[in-house]
N, C-alpha and C positions, 0 to 999 in steps of 0.2 A: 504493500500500500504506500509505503515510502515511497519508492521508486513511481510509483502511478503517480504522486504528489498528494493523495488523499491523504494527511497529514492527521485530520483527525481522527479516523479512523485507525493508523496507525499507533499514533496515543491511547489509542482504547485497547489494541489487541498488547502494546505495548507490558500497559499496566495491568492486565488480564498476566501477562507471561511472568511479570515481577513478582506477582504474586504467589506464583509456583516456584519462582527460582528466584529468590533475591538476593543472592548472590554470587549471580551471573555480572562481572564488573563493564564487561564491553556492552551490556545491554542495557544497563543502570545508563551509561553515557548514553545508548540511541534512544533511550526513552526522552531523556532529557532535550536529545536535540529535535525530537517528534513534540513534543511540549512547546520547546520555544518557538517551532512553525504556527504552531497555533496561538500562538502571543500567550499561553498560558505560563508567564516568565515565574510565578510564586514555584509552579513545579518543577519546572525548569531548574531553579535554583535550589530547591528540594534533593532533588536527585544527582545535580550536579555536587551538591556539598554533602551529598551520602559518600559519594564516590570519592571525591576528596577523604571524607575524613576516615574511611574502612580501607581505601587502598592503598600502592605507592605510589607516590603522585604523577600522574600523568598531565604531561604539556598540552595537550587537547582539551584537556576539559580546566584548566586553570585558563585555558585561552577564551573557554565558553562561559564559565563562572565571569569573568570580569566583563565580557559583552552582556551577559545580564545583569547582572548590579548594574553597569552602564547607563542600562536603558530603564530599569527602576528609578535611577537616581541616587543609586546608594556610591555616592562617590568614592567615598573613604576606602568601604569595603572591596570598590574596583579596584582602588589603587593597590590595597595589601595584599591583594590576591596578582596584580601584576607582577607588582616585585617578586611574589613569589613561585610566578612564573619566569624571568628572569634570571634568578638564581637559580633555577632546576635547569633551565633550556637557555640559554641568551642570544644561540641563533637562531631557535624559536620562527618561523616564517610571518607570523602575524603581530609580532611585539609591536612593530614600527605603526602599524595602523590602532595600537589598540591606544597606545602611547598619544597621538592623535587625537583621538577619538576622547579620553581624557584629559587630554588637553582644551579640547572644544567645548565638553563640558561644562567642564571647570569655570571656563572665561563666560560665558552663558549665565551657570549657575550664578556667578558672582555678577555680572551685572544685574540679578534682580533685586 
């Protein structure tokens, strides 16, 4: 259903499978990133900080964690979760835009 792009759909069979296997760690991340096609960022970020905190930390999903906090608004949390993407991976392929992306933020946030 992924691959068709029915995203919600995909979240539903997702979380049906999590249920039987919850710790399945490569699925914990595709549910999460089936979550955040659906703008459903709370689970998103749920699942992504499951996987964070049961696993070793994987570049991918510190890369996903901080594009959702991102896009909540949880500034802070983007940032500490950068850096500690950074220190894991620092050639990392998405640092540069995420880095950005918190940057633009930031200067946003702060002019309101």
């Amino acid at each position: 259903y992924y691959q068709a792009k029915n995203y919600e759909k995909a979240a539903n069979y997702a979380q049906d499978y999590l249920w039987l296997k919850p710790s399945d760690a490569h699925f914990v991340y595709f549910a999460s990133l089936c979550f955040r096609r659906i703008k459903n960022f709370r689970k998103s970020i749920d699942l992504a900080e499951r996987l964070r905190l049961r696993e070793f930390p994987l570049a991918k999903n510190l890369a996903l964690l901080t594009d959702l906090h991102l896009r909540m608004g949880n500034l802070k949390r983007a940032e500490s979760i950068l850096n500690e993407l950074i220190e894991l991976d620092p050639s990392f392929g998405s640092i540069e835009l995420l880095k950005k992306k918190l940057a633009e933020t930031q200067a946003t946030a702060a002019q309101v």
